[in-house]
N, C-alpha and C positions, 0 to 999 in steps of 0.2 A: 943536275946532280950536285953539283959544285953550290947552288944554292941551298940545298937543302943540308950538304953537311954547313956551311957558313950558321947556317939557323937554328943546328942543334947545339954546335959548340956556344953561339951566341947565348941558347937556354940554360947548357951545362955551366957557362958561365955565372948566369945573373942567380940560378939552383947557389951554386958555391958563394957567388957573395950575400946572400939571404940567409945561408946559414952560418956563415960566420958575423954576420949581424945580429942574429937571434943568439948566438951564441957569446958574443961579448956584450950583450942585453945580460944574459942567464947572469953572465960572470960577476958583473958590474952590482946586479942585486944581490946574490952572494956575496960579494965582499963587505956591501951595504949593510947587510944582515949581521955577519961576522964582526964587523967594526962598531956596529951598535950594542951588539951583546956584550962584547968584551968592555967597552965604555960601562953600560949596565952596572958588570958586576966589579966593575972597580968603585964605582958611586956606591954600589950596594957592602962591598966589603967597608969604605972609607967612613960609611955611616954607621957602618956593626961597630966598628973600633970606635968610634965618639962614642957609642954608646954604654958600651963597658968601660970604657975610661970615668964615665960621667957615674957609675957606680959606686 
């Protein structure tokens, strides 16, 4: 008996850290994401202004 709860805590275990590995996965592209787009449209604003300037 004493083995078998060791073997489910052991599963409830490796269950929680699988999910927060999937889950600072998610996060990490998210931020990926966010950090590119904002990059984006700063390059995209910086080139509209050269170009009505150059008007």
């Amino acid at each position: 008996m004493i083995g078998l709860s060791v073997a489910v805590g052991r599963f409830v275990e490796a269950l929680f850290w699988a999910i927060m590995q999937a889950a600072g996965v998610v996060s990490l592209a998210v931020g990926a994401v966010a950090a590119a787009a904002i990059l984006t449209a700063v390059v995209a604003r910086k080139l509209w202004v050269s170009q009505r300037r150059r008007r």
